[in-house]
N, C-alpha and C positions, 0 to 999 in steps of 0.2 A: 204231498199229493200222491195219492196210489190209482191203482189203473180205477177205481169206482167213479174218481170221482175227474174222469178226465172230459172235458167240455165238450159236449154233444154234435157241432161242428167242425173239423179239422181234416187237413188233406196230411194225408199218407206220403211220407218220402222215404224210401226206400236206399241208402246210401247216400254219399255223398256228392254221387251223379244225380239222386232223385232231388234233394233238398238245392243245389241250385237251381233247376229244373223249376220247381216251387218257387224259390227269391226271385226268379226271373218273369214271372206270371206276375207275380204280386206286384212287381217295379212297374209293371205295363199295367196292371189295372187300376194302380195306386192313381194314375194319371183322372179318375172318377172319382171327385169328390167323395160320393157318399162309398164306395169301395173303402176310399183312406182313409175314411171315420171309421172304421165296423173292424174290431177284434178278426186277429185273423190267429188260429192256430194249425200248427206243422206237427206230428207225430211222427219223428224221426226213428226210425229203424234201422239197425245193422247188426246180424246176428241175434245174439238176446240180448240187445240194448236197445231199448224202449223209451226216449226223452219224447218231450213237451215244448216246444220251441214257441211261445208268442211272441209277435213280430207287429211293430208298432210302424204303420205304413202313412202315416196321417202327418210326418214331417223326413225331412233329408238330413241326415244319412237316417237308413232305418235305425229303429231302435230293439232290439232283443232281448228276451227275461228266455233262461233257459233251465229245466228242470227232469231231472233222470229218473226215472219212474224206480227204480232200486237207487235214489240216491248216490249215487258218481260223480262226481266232476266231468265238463265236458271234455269229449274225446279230442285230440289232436285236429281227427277229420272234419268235427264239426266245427270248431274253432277255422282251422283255415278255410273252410267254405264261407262261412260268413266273411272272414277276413279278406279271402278275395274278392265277394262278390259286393263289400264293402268299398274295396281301395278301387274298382274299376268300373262301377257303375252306378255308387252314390254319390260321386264326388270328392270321394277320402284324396285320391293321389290330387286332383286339382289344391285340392284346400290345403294340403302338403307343400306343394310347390308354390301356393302363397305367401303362406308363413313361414318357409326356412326357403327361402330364394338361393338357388345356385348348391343345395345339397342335391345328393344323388338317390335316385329310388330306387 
């Protein structure tokens, strides 16, 4: 996917402050049925990195397809923002502490 053909829709996140900032909208409007149905896309930014983040809000934990407009793998930043905003407010560490009872997080 190149910048032409990027989805007509989609909010702006500007770092890895702006793209929680976004997961956390989304968590709160996910709670509206027809929100949780409807494709949602993130144009993440930082510096000249320009990714594509769809974010599948229609069940728990989210679901993410991510994709770099020049082709990179995702950045560390974006990786742990999801991964935190995964373990502390989709229910990752809950569903951790069910299945391995008495490990440490």
């Amino acid at each position: 996917m190149d910048i032409e053909n990027l989805p007509t829709i989609y909010l702006v996140a500007e770092g890895p402050e702006g793209l929680a900032t976004i997961l956390d909208d989304f968590l709160e409007q996910s709670k509206d049925p027809a929100f949780a149905a409807s494709e949602h896309f993130i144009l993440y930014q930082l510096g000249s990195q320009k990714s594509l983040i769809k974010v599948d809000t229609s069940k728990m934990p989210f679901h993410f397809r991510y994709h770099d407009l020049l082709g990179r793998p995702a950045t560390n930043a974006v990786k742990e923002t999801i991964a935190q905003f995964l373990w502390e407010k989709c229910g990752e560490k809950e569903r951790f502490r069910y299945e391995y009872p008495g490990e440490d997080d």
